[in-house]
N, CA, C and O atoms as CSV, one atom per row, in Angstrom:
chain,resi,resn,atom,element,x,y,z
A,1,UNK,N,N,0.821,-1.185,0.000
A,1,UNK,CA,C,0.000,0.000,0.000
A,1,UNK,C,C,0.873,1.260,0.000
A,1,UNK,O,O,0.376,2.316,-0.391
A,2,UNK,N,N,2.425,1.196,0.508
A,2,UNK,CA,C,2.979,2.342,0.585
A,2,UNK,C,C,3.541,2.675,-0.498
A,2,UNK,O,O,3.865,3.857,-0.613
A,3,UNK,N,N,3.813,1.751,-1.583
A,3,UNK,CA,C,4.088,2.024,-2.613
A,3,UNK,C,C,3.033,2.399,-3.529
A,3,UNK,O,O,3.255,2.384,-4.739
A,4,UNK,N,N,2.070,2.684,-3.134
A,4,UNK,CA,C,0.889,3.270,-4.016
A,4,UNK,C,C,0.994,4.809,-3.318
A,4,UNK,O,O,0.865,5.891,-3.891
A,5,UNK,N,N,1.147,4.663,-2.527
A,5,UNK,CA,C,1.099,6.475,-1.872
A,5,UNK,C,C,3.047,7.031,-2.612
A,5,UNK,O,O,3.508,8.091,-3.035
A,6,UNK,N,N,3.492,5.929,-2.453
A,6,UNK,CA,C,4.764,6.769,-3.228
A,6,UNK,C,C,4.214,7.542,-4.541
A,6,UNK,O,O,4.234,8.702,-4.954
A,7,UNK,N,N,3.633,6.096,-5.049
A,7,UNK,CA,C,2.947,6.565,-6.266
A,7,UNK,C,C,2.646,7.757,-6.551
A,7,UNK,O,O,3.167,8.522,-7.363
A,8,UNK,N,N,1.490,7.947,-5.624
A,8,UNK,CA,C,0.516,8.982,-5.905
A,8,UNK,C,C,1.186,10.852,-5.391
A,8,UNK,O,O,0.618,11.929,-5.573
A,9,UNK,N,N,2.048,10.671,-4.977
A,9,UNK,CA,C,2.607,11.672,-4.262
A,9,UNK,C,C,3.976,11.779,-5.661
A,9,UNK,O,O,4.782,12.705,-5.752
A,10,UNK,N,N,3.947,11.338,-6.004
A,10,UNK,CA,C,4.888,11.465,-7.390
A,10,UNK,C,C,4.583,12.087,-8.779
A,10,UNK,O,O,5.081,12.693,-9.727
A,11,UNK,N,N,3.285,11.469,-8.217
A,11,UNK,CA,C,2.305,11.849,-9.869
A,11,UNK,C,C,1.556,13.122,-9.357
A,11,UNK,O,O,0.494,13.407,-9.909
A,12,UNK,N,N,2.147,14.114,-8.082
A,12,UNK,CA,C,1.406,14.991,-7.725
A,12,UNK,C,C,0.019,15.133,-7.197
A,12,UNK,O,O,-0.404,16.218,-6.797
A,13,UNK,N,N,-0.786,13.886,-7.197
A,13,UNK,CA,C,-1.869,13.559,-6.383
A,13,UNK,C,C,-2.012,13.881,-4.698
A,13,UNK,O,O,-2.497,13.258,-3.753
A,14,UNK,N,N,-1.586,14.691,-4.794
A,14,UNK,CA,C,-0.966,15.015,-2.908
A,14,UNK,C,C,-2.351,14.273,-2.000
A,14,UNK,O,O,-2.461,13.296,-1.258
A,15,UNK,N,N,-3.422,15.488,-2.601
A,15,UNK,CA,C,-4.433,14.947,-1.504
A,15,UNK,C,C,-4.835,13.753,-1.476
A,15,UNK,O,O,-5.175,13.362,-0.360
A,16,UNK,N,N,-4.942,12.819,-2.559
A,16,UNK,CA,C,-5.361,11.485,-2.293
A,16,UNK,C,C,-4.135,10.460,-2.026
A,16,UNK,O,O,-4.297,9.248,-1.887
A,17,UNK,N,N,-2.888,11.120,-1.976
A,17,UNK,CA,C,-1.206,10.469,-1.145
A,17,UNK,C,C,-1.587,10.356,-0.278
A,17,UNK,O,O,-1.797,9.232,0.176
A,18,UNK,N,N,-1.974,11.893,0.639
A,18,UNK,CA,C,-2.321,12.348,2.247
A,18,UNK,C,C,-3.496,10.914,2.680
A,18,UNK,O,O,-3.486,9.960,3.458
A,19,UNK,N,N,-4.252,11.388,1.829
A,19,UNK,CA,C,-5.833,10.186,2.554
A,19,UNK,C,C,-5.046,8.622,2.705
A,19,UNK,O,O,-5.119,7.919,3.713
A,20,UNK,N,N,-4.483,8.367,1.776
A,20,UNK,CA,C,-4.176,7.023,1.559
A,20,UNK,C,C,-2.925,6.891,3.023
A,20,UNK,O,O,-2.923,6.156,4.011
A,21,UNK,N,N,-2.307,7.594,2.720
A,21,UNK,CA,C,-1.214,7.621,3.893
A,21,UNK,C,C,-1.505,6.985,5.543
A,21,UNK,O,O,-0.964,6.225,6.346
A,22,UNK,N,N,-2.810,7.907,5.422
A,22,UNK,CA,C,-3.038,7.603,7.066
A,22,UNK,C,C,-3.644,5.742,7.416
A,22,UNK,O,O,-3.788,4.951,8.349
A,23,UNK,N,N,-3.776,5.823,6.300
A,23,UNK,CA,C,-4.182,4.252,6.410
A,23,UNK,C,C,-3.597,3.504,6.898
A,23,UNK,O,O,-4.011,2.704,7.738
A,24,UNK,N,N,-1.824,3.661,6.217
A,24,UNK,CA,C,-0.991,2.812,5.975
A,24,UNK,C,C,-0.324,2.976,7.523
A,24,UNK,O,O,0.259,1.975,7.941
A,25,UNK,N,N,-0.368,4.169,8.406
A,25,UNK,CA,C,-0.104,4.559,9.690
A,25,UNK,C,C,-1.039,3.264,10.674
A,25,UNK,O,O,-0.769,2.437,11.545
A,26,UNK,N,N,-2.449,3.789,9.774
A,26,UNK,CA,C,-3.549,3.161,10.942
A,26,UNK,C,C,-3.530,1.855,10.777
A,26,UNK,O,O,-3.916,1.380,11.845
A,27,UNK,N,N,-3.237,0.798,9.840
A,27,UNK,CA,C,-3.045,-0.476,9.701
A,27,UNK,C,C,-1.554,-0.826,10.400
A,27,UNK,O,O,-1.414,-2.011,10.701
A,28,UNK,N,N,-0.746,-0.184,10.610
A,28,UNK,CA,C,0.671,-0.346,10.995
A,28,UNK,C,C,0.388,-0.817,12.815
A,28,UNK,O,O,0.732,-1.768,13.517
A,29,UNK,N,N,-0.434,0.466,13.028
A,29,UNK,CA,C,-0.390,0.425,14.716
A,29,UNK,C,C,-1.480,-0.817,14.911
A,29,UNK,O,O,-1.410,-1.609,15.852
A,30,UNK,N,N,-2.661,-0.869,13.706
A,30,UNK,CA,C,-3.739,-2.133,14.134
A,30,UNK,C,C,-2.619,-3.270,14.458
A,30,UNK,O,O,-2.354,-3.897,15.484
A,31,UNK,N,N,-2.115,-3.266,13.236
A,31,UNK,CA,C,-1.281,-4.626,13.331
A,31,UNK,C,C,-0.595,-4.952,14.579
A,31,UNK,O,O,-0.784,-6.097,14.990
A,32,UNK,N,N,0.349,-3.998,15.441
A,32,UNK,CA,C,1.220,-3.529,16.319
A,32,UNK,C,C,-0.151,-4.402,17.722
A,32,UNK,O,O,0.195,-5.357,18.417
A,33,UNK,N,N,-1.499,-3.804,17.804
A,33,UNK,CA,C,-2.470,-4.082,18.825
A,33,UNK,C,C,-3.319,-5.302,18.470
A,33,UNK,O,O,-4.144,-5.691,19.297
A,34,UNK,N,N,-3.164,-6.013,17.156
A,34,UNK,CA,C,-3.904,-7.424,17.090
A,34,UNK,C,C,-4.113,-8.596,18.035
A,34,UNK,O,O,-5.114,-9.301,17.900
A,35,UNK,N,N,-3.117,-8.866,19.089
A,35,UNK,CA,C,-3.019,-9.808,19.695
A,35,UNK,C,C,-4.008,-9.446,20.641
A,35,UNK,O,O,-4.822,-10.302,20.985
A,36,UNK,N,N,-4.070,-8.003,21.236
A,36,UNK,CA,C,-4.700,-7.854,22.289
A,36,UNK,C,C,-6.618,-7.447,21.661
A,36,UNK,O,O,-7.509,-6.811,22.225
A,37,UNK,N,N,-6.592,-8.098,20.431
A,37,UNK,CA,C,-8.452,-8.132,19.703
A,37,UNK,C,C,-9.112,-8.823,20.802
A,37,UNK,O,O,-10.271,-8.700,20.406
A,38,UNK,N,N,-9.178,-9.280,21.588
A,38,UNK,CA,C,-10.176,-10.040,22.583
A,38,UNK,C,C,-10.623,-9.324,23.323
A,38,UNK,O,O,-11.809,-9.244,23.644
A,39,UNK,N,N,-9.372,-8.445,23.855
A,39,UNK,CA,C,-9.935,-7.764,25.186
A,39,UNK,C,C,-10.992,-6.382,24.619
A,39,UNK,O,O,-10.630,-5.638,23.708
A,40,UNK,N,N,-11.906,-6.278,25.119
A,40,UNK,CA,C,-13.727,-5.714,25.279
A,40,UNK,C,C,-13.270,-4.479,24.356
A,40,UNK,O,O,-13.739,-4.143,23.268
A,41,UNK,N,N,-12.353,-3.968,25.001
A,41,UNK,CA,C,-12.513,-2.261,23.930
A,41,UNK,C,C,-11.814,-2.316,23.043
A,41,UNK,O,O,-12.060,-1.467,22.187
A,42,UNK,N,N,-10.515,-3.351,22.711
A,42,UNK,CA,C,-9.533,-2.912,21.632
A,42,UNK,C,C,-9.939,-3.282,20.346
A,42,UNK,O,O,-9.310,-3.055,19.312
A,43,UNK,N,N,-11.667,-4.215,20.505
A,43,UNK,CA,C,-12.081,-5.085,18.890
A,43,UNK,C,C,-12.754,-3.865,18.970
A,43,UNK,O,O,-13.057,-4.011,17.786
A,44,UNK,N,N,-13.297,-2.745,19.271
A,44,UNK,CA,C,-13.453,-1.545,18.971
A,44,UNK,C,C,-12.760,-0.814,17.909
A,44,UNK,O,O,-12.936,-0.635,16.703
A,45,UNK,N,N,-11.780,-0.402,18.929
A,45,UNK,CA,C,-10.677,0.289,18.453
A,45,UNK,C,C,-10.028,0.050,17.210
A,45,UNK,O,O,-9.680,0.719,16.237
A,46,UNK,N,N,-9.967,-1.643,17.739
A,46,UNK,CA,C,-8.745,-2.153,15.706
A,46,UNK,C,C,-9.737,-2.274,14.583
A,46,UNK,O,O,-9.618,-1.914,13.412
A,47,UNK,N,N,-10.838,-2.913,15.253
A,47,UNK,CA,C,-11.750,-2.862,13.795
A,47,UNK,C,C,-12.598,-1.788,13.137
A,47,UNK,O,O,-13.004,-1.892,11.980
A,48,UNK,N,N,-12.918,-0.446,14.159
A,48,UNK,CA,C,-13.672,0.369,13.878
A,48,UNK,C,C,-13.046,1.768,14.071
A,48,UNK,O,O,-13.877,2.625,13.770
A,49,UNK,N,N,-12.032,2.223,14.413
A,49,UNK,CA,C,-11.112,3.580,14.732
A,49,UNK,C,C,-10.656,3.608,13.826
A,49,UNK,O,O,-10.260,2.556,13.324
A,50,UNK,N,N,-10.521,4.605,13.298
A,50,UNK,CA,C,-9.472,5.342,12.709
A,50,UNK,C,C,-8.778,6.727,13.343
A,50,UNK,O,O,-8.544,7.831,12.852
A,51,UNK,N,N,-8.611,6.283,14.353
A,51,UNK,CA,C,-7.655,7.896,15.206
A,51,UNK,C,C,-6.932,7.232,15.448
A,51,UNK,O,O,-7.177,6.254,16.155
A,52,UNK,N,N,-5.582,7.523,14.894
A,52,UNK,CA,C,-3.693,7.338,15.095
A,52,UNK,C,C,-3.355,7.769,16.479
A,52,UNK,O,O,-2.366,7.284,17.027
A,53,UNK,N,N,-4.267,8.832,17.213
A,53,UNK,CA,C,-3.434,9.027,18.291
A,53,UNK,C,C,-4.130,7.765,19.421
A,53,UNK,O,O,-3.454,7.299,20.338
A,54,UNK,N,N,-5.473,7.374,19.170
A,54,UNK,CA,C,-5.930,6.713,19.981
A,54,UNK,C,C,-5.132,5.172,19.861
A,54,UNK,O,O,-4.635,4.399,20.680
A,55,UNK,N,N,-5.256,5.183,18.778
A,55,UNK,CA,C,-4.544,3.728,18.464
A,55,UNK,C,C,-3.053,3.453,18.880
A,55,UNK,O,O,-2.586,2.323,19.030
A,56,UNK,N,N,-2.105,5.079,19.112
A,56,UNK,CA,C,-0.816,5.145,19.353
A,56,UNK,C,C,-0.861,4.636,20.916
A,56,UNK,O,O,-0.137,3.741,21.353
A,57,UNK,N,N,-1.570,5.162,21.471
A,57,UNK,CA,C,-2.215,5.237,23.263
A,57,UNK,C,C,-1.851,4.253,23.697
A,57,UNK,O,O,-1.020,4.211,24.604
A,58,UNK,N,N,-2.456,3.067,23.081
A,58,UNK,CA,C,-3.197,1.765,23.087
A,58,UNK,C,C,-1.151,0.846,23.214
A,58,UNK,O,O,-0.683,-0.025,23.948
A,59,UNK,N,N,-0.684,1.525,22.296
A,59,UNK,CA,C,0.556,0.777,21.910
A,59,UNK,C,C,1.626,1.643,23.175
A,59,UNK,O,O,2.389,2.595,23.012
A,60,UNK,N,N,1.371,1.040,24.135
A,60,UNK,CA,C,2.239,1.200,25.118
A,60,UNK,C,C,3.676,1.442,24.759
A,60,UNK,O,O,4.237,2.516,24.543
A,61,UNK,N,N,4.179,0.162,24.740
A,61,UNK,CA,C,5.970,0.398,23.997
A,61,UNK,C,C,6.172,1.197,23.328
A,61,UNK,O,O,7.145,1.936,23.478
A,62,UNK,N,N,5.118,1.342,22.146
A,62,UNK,CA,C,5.896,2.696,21.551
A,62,UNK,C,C,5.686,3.993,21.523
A,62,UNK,O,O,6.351,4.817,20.895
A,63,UNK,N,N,4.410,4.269,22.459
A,63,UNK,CA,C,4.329,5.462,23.190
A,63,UNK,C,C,5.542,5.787,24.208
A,63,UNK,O,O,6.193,6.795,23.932
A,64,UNK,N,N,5.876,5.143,25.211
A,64,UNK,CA,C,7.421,5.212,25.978
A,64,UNK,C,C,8.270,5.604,24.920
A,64,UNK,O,O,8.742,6.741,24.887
A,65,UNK,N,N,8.524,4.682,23.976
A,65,UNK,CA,C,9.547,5.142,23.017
A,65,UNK,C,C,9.379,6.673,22.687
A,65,UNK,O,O,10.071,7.599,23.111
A,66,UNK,N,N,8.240,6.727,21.786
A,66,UNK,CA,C,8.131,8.425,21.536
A,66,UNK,C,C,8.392,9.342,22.958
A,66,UNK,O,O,9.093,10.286,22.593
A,67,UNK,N,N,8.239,9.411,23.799
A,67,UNK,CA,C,8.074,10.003,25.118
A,67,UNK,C,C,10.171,10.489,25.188
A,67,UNK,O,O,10.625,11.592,25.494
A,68,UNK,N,N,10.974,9.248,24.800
A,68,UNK,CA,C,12.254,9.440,24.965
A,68,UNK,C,C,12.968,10.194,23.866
A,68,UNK,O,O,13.168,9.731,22.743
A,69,UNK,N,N,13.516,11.986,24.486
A,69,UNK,CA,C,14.393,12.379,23.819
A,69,UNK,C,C,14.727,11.818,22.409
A,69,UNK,O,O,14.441,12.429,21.380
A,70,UNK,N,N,15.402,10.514,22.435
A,70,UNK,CA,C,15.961,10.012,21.288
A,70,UNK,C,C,15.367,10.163,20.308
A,70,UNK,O,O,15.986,10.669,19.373
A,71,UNK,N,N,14.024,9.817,20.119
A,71,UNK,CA,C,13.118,10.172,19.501
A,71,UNK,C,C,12.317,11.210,19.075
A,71,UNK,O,O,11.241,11.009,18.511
A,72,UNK,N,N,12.918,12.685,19.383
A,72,UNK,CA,C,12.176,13.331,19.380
A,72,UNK,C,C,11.451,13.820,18.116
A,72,UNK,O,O,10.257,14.121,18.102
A,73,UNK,N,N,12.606,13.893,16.633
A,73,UNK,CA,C,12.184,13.537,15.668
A,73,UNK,C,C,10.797,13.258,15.545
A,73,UNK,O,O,9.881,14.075,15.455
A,74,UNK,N,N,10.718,11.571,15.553
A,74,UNK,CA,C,9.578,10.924,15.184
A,74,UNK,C,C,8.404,11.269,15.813
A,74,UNK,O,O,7.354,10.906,15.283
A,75,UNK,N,N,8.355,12.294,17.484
A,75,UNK,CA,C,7.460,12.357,18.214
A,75,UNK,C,C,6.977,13.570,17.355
A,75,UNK,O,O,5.870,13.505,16.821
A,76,UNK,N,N,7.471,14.260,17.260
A,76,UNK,CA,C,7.155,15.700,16.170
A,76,UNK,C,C,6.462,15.095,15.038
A,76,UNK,O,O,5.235,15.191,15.059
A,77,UNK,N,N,7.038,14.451,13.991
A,77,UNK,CA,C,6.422,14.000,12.535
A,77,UNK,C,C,4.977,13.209,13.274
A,77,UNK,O,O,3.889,13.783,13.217
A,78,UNK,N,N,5.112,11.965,13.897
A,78,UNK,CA,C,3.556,12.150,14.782
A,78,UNK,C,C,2.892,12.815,14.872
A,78,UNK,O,O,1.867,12.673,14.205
A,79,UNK,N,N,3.033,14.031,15.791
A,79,UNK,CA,C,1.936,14.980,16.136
A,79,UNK,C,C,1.648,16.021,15.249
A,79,UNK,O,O,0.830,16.888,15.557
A,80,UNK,N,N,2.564,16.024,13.589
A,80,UNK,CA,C,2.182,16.361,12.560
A,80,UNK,C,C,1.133,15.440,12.045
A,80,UNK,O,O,-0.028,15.850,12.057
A,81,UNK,N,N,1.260,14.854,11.823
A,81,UNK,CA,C,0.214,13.305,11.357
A,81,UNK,C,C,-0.999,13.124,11.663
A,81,UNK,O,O,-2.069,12.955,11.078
A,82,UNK,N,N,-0.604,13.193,12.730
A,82,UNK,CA,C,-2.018,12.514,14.248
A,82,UNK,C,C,-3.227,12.745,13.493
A,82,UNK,O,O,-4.035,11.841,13.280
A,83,UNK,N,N,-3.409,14.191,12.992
A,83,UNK,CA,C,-4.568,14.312,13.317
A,83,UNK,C,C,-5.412,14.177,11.303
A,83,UNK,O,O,-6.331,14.728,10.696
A,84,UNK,N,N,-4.148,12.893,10.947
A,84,UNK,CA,C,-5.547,12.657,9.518
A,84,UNK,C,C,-6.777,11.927,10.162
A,84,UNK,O,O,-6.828,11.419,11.282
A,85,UNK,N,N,-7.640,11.981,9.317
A,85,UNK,CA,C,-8.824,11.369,9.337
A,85,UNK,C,C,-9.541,11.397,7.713
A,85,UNK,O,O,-9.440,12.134,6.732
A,86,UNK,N,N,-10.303,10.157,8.057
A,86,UNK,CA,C,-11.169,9.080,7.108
A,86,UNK,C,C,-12.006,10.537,6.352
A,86,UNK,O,O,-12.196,10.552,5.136
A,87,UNK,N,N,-12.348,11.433,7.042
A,87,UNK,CA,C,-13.106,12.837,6.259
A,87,UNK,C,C,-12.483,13.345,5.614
A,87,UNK,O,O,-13.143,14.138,4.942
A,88,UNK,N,N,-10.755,13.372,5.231
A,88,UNK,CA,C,-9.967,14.112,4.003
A,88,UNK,C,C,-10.593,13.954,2.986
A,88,UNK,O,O,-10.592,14.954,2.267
A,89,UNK,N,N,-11.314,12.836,2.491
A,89,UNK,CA,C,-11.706,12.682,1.133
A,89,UNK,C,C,-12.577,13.593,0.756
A,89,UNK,O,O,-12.956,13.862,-0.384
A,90,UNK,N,N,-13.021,14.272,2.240
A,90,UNK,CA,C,-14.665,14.506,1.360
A,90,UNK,C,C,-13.663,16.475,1.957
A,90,UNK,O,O,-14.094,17.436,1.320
A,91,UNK,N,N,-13.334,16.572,2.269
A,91,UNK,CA,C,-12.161,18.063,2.014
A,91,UNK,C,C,-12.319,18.275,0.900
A,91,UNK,O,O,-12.157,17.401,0.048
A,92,UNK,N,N,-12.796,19.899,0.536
A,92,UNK,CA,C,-12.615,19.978,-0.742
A,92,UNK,C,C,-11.610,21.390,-1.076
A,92,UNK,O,O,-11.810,22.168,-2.008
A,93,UNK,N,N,-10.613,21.480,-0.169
A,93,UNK,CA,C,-9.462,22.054,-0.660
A,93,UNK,C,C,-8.301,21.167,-0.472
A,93,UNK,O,O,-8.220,20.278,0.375
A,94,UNK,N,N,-7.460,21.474,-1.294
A,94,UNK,CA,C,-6.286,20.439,-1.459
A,94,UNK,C,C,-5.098,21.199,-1.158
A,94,UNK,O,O,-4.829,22.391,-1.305
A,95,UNK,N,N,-4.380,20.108,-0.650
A,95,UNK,CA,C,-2.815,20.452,0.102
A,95,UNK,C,C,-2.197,20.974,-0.849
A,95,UNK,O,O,-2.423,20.483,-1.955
A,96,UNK,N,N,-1.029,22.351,-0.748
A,96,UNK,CA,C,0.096,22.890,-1.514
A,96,UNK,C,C,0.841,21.599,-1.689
A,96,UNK,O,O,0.760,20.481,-1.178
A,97,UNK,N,N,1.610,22.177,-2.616
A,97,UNK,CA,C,2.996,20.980,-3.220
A,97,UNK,C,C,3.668,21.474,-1.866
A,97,UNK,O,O,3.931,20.346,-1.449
A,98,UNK,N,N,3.975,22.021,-1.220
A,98,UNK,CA,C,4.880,22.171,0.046
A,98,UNK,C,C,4.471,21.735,1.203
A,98,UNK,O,O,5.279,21.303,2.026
A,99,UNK,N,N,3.004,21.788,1.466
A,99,UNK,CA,C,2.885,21.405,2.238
A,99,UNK,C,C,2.678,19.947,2.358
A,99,UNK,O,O,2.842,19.312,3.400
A,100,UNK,N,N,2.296,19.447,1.187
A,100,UNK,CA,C,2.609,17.480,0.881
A,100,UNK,C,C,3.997,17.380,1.043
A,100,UNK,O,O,4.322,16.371,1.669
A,101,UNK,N,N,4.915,18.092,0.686
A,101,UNK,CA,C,6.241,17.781,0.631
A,101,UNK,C,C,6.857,17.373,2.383
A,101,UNK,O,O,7.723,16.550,2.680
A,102,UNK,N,N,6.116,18.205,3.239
A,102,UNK,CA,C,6.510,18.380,4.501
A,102,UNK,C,C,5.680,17.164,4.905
A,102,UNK,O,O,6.378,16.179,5.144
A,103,UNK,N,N,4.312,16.977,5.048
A,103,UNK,CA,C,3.657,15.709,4.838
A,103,UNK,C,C,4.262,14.379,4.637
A,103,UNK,O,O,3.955,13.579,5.520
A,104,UNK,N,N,4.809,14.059,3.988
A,104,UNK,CA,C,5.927,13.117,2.921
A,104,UNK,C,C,6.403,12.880,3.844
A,104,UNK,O,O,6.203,11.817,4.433
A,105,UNK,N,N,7.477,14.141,4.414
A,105,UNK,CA,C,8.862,13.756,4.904
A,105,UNK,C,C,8.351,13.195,6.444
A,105,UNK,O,O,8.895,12.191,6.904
A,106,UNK,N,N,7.109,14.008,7.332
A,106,UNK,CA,C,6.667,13.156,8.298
A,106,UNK,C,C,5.979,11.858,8.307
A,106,UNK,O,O,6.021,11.135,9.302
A,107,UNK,N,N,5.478,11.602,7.461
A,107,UNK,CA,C,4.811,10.087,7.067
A,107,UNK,C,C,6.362,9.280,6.581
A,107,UNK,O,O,6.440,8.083,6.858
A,108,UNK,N,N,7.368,9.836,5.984
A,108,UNK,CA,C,8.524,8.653,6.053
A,108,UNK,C,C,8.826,8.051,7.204
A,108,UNK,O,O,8.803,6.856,7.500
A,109,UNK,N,N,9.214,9.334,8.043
A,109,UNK,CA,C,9.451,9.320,9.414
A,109,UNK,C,C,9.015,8.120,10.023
A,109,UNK,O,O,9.618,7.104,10.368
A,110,UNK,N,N,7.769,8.486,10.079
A,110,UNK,CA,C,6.758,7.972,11.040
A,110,UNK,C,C,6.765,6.472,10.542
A,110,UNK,O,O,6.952,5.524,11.305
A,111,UNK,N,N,6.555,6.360,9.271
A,111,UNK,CA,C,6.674,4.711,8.772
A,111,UNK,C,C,7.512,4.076,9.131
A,111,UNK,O,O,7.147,2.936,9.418
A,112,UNK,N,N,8.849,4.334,9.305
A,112,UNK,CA,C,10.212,4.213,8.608
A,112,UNK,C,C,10.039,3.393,10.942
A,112,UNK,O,O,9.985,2.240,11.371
A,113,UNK,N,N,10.029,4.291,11.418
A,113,UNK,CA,C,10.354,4.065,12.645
A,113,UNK,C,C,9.017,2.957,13.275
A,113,UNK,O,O,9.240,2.344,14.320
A,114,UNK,N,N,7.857,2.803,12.658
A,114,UNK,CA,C,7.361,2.014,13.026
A,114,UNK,C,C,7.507,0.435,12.734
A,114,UNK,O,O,6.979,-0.515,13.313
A,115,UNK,N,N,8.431,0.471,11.604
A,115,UNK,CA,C,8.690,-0.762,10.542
A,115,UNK,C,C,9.359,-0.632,11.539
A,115,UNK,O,O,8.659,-0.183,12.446
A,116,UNK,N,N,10.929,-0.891,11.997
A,116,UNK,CA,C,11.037,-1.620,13.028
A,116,UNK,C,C,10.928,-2.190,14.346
A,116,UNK,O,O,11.743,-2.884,14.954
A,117,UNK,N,N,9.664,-1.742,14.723
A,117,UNK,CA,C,8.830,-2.023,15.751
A,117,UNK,C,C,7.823,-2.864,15.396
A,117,UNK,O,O,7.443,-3.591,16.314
A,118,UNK,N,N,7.303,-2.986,14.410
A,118,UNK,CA,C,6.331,-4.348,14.182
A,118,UNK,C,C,6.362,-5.306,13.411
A,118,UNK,O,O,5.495,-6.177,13.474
């Protein structure tokens, strides 16, 4: 899927890069909270949320992680992020080429550091 948002962010499609993007965030952290699908609120959460920060919450370890200096980077490109949602599509103004560009570079981020965590 991330190679379709490369895609689309290449071919200048910013806003439908952006929509697609958060997906690939929000399937990253589902994946990260699957084991714990049994317990009462998280088959909520993984099967029916789409909020990155709620879903980040949920992922203990790598909330600590973000929390540490080392990271501060990635905690920033996060709280750039956080706040897509499933309603971009229906947005009907579209992101500058600069501001996708800045977009981009926090969604690498953010990918890049979750791939080796799950």
């Amino acid at each position: 899927m991330f190679g379709d948002v490369e895609f689309l962010f290449n071919s200048g499609r910013d806003a439908t890069a952006i929509y697609l993007s958060g997906f690939v965030i929000e399937l990253m952290l589902q994946a990260k909270l699957f084991d714990r699908r049994l317990e009462p609120h998280m088959a909520t959460l993984i099967y029916r949320s789409h909020d990155l920060d709620a879903l980040m919450a949920e992922c203990s370890v790598l909330e600590n992680d973000l929390s540490s200096p080392v990271y501060a980077g990635v905690r920033a490109s996060f709280m750039a992020i956080k706040s897509w949602s499933v309603r971009l599509r229906y947005n009907p103004k579209r992101p500058s080429r600069g501001d996708a560009t800045v977009y981009r570079r926090h969604l690498n981020e953010v990918r890049n550091w979750l791939n080796g965590r799950i």
